[in-house]
C-alpha positions as CSV (number, residue, x, y, z in Angstrom):
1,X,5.5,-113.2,-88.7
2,X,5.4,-116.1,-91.0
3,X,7.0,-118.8,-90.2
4,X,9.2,-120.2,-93.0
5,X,9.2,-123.9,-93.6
6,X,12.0,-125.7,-91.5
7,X,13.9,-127.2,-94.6
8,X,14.0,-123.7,-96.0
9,X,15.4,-121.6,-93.2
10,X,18.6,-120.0,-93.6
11,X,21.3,-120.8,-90.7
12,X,24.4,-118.3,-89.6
13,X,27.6,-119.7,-89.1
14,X,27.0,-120.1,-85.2
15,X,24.2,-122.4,-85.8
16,X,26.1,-125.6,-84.8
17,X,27.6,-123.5,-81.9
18,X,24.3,-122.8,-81.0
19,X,23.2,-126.7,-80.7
20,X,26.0,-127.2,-78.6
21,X,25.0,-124.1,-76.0
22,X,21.5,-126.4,-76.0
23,X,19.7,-123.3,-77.7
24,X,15.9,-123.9,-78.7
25,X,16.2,-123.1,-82.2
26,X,12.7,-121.3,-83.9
27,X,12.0,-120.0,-87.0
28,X,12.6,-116.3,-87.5
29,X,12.4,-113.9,-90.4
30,X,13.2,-117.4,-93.2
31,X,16.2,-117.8,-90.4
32,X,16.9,-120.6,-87.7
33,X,17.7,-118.8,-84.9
34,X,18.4,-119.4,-80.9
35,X,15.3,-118.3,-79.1
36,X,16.8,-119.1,-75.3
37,X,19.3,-121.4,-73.9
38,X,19.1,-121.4,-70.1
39,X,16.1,-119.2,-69.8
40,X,14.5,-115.9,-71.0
41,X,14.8,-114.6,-67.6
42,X,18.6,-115.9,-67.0
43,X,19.7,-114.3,-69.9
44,X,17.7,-111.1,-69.7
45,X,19.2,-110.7,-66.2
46,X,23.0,-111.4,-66.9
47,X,22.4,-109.1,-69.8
48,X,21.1,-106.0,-67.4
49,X,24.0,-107.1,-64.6
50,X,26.7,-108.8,-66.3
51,X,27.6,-109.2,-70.0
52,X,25.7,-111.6,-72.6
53,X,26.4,-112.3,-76.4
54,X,24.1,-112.8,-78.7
55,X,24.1,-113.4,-82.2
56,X,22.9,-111.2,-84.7
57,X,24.3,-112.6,-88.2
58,X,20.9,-112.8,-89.9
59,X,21.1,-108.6,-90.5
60,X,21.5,-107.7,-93.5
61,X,25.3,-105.2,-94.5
62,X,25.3,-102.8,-97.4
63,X,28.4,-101.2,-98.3
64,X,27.7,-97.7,-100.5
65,X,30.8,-95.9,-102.0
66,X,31.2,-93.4,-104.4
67,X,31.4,-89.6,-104.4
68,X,27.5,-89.2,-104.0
69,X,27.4,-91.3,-101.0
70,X,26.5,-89.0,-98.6
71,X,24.3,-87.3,-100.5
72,X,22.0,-90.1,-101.7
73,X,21.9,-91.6,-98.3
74,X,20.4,-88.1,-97.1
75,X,17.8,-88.4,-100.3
76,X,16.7,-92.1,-99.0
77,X,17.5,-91.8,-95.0
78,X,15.6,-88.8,-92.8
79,X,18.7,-88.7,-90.3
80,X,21.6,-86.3,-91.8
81,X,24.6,-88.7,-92.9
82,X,26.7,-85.6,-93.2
83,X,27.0,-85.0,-89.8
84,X,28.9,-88.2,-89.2
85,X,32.5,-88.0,-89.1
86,X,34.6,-91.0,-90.4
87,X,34.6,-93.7,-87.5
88,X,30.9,-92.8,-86.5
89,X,27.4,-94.2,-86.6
90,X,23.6,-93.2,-86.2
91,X,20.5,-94.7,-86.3
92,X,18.4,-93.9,-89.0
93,X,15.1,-94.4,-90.8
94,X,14.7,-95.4,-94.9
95,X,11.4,-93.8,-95.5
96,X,8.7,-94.9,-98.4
97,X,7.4,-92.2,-100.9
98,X,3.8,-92.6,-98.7
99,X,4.8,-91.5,-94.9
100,X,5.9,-95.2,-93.6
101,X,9.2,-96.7,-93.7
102,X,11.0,-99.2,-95.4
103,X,13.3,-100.0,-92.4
104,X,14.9,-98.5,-89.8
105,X,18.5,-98.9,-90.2
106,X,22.0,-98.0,-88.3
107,X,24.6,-96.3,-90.6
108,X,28.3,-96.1,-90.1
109,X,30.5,-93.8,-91.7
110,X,33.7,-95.1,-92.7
111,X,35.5,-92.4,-94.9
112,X,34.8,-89.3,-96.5
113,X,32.8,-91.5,-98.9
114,X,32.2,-94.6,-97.9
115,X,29.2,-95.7,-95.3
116,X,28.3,-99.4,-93.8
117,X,24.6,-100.1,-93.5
118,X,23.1,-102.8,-91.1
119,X,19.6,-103.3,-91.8
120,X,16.8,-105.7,-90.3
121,X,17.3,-109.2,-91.8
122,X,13.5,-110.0,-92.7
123,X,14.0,-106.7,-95.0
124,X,17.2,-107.3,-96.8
125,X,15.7,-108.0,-99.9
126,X,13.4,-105.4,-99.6
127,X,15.8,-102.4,-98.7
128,X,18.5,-104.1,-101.5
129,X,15.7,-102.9,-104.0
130,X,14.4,-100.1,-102.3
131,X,17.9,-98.6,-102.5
132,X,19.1,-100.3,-106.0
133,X,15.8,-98.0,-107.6
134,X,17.1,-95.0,-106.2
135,X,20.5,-95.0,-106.9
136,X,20.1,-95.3,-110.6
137,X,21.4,-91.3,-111.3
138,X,24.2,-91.4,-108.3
139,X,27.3,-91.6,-108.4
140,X,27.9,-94.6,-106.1
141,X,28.1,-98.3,-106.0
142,X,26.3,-100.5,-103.9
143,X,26.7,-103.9,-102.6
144,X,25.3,-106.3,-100.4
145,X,27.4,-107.7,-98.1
146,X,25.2,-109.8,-96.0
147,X,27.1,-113.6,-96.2
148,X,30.2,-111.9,-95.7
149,X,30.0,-110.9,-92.2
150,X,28.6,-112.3,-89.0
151,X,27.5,-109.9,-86.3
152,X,27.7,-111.0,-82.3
153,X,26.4,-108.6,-80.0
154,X,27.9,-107.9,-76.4
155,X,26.0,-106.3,-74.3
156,X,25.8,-105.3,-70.7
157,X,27.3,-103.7,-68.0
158,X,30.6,-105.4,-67.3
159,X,30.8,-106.1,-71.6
160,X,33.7,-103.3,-71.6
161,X,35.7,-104.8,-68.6
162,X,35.0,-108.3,-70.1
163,X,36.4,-107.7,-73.8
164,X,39.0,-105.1,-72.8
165,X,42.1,-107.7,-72.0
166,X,41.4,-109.3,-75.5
167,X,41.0,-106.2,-77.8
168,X,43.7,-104.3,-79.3
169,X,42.2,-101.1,-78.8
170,X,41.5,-98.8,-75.7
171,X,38.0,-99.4,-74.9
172,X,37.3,-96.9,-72.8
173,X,38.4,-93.6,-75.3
174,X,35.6,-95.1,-77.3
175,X,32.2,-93.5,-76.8
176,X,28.6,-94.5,-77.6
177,X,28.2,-94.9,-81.7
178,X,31.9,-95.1,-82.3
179,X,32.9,-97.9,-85.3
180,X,36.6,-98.8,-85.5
181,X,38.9,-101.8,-86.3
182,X,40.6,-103.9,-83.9
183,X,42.1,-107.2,-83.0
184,X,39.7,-109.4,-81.0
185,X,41.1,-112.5,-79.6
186,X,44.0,-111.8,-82.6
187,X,41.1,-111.5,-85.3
188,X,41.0,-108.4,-87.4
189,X,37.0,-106.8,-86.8
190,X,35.3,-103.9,-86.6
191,X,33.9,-103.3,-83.5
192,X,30.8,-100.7,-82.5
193,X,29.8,-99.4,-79.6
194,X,25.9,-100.0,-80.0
195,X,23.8,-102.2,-79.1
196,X,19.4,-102.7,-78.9
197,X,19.2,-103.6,-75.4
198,X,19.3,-100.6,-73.4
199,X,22.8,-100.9,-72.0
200,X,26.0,-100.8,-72.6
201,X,28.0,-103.0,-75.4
202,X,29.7,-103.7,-78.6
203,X,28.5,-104.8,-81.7
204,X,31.8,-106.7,-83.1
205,X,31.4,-107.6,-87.1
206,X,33.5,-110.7,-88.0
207,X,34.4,-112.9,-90.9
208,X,32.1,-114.9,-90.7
209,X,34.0,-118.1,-91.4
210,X,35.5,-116.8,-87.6
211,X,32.7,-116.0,-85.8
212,X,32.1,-119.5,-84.6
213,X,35.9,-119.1,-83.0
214,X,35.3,-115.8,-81.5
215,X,32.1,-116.8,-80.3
216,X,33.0,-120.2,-78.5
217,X,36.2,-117.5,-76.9
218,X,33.3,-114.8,-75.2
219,X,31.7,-117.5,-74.2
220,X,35.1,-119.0,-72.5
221,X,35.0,-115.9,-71.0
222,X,32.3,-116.0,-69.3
223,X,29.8,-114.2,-71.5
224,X,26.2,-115.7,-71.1
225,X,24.7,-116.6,-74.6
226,X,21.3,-115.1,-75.1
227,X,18.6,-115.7,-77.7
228,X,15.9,-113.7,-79.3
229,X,13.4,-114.0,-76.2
230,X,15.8,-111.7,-74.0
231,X,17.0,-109.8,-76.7
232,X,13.0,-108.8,-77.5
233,X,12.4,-108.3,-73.9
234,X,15.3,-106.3,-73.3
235,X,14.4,-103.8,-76.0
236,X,10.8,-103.5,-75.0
237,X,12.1,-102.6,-71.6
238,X,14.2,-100.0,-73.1
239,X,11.9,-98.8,-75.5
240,X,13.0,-99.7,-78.4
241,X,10.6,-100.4,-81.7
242,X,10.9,-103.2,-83.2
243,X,10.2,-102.7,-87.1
244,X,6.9,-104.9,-88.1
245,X,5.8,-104.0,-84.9
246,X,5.7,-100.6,-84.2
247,X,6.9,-99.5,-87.4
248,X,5.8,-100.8,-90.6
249,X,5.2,-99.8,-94.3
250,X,1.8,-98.0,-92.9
251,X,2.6,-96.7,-89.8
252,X,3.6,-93.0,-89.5
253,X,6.9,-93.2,-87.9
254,X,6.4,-90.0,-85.9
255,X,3.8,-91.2,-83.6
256,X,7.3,-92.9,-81.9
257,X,9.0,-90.5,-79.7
258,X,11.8,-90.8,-82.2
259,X,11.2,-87.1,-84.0
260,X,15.1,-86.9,-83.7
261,X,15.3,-88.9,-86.3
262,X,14.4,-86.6,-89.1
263,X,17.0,-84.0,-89.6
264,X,16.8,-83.2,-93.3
265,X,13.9,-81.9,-95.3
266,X,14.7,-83.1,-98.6
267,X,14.4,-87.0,-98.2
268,X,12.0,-89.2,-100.1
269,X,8.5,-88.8,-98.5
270,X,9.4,-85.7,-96.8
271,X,6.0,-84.5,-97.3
272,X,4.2,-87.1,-96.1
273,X,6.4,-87.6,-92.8
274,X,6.3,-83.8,-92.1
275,X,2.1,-84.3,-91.7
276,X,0.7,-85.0,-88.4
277,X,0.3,-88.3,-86.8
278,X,-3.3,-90.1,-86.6
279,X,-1.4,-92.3,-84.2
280,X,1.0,-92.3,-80.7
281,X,2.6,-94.8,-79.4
282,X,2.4,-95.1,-76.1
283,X,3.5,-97.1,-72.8
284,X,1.9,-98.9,-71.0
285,X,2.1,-100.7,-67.5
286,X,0.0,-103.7,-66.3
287,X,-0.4,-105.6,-62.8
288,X,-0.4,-109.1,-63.7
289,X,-1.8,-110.7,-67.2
290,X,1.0,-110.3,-70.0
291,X,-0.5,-108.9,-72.8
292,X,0.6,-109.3,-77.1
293,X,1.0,-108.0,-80.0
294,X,-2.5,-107.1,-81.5
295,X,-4.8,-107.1,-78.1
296,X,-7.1,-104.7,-78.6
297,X,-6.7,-101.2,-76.1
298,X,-9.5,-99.4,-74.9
299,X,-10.3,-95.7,-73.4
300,X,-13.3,-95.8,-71.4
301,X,-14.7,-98.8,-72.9
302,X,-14.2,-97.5,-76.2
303,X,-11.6,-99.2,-78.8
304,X,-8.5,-96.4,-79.8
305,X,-5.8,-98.8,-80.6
306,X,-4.0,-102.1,-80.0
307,X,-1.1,-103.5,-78.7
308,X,2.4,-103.5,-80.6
309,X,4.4,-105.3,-78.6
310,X,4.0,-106.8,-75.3
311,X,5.8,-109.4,-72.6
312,X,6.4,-109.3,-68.2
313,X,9.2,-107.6,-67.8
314,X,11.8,-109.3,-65.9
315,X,13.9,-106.4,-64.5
316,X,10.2,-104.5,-63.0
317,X,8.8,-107.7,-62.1
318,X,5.0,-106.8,-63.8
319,X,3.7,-107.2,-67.2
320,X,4.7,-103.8,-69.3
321,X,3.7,-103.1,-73.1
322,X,3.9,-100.8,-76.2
323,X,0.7,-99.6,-78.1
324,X,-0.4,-97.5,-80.8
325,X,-3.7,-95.1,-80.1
326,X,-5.5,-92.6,-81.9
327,X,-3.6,-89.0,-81.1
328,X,-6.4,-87.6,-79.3
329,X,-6.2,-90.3,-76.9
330,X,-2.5,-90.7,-76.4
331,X,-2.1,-88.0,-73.2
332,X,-4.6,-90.2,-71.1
333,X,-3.7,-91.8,-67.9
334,X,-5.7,-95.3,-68.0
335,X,-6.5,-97.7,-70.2
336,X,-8.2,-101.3,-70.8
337,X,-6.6,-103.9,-72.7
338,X,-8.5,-106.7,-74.2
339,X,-7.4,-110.5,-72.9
340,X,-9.7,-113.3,-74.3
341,X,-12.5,-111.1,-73.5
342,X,-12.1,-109.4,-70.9
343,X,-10.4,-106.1,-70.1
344,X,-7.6,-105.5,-67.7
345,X,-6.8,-102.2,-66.5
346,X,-3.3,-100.5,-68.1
347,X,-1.8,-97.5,-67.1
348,X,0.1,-95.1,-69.6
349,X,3.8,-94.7,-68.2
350,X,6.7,-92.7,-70.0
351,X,8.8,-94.7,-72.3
352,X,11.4,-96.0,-71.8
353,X,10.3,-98.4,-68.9
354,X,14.1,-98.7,-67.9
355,X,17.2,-96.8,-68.4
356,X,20.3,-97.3,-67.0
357,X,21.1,-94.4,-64.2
């Protein structure tokens, strides 16, 4: 990714928070945001045995309204929006008229015809026109309510048990992909039980003129604030993409193992996403050298893809990555990947690396 001048970086309204945890700030996506604070490793742990917080105000929000709400979002999104009830989400996918995708997206449903979109910050200006060009004929109105909101994610095991004295609302009755309002700390949110770490957690959206406040309060708590290096190797441990990485403009979103995610026939580039993928993206497992994004993978000495995203994995204790291959060479066993020359033996594994029993 390019990196954004520092002068020009955007901040979220925990950045001075952030400087006081003794976060290493980087640039990400045009934004300044906290890479770690104690460690990659501490927080990655406390995340998969306690609770951490991290903060996730940089996504972009989109309200949509209007009576053809649902139905638009089911022309520009492959997941169906219909079958949401009010006080629901889904992830979902905004396809391009080619066979790639725009973004991949979360949607929340708040009434009959209203829906709350979070999308990936780095694409908020693209996805704002993407959606503006389609909705020219609809009956709905659209706006973008990124500055108004900032977004702290809570995840982990005990993240229930840790925010349930403060919230207004039963925790527990609330299952995975539920959205619904509450009092946190005596602040009106919405809260949702999702999260991109493979465990547990709530997403809680705030004012963002009070996240600062209810962040500096989880944190009294006891939550452990976590940066983007445990947040990226928490979702490669989980098997989560990563959009730039392996999903993109180009890349056929079906060579995932995310075919659930289509569920309607009539979205833009239906026809293109309904063809066969060149490409599978696979799993793979290493002994010791950490490999990145872009090392090149090999099948018997013979180049079929690359890596898309790559790190040691704390919680198995050896190096673990994500890579797209040619189809024909997706059901094999063993692999090479390419390090500064030399190859290193890899062997395919079943995503996701880890999953909560």
């Amino acid at each position: 990714m390019t990196q954004t001048p520092e002068q020009t970086l955007k901040r979220t309204s925990l950045h001075a928070a952030h400087l006081r945890a003794g976060a290493r700030m980087v640039p990400f996506g045009g934004w300044d945001m906290p890479v770690q604070y104690s460690g990659v490793k501490a927080e990655h742990d406390a995340v998969r045995t306690g609770a951490g917080v991290f903060d996730v105000s940089h996504m972009g929000e989109f309200r949509i309204t209007g009576p053809d709400a649902a139905s638009f979002l089911n022309r520009v999104t492959t997941n169906d929006v219909t079958k949401l009830k009010p006080g629901r989400a889904a992830y979902n996918w905004l396809p391009n008229d080619s066979g790639g995708l725009v973004d991949d997206i979360y949607v929340y449903r708040v009434a009959a015809e209203e829906f709350f979109l979070v999308v990936n910050a780095s694409n908020i200006e693209k996805d704002w026109a993407h959606l503006q060009q389609h909705a020219a004929e609809a009956k709905v109105t659209l706006t973008d309510e990124s500055d108004r909101w900032g977004l702290l994610a809570v995840q982990g095991p005990q993240a229930e048990a840790m925010l349930q004295p403060h919230s207004s609302v039963d925790l527990s009755a609330q299952k995975k992909n539920a959205y619904f309002a509450a009092k946190l700390f005596g602040f009106d949110v919405w809260l949702a039980r999702t999260g991109y770490t493979g465990e547990d957690g709530f997403e809680v959206f705030t004012d963002a003129s009070e996240a600062e406040t209810i962040w500096d309060k989880l944190l009294a708590i006891g939550l452990t604030p976590a940066g983007l290096g445990a947040r990226d190797t928490l979702r490669l441990e989980a098997g989560f993409p990563l959009y730039g990485h392996e999903f993109a403009d180009h890349i056929h979103p079906l060579s995932s193992t995310y075919t659930w995610v289509v569920k309607n026939t009539a979205h833009l580039g239906a026809a293109h996403i309904q063809t066969a993928p060149r490409q599978k993206l696979i799993g793979l497992a290493l002994e010791r050298v950490p490999v990145r994004e872009g090392y090149p993978v090999s099948l018997n000495g013979v180049a079929v893809g690359h890596v898309t995203s790559g790190s040691s994995s704390p919680t198995l204790g050896h190096p673990i990555a994500m890579a797209l291959v040619s189809a024909d060479a997706g059901n094999a066993d063993a692999f090479e990947v390419e390090v500064r020359g030399k190859l290193h033996p890899a062997r395919r594994v079943d995503l996701p690396f880890y999953k909560r029993a």
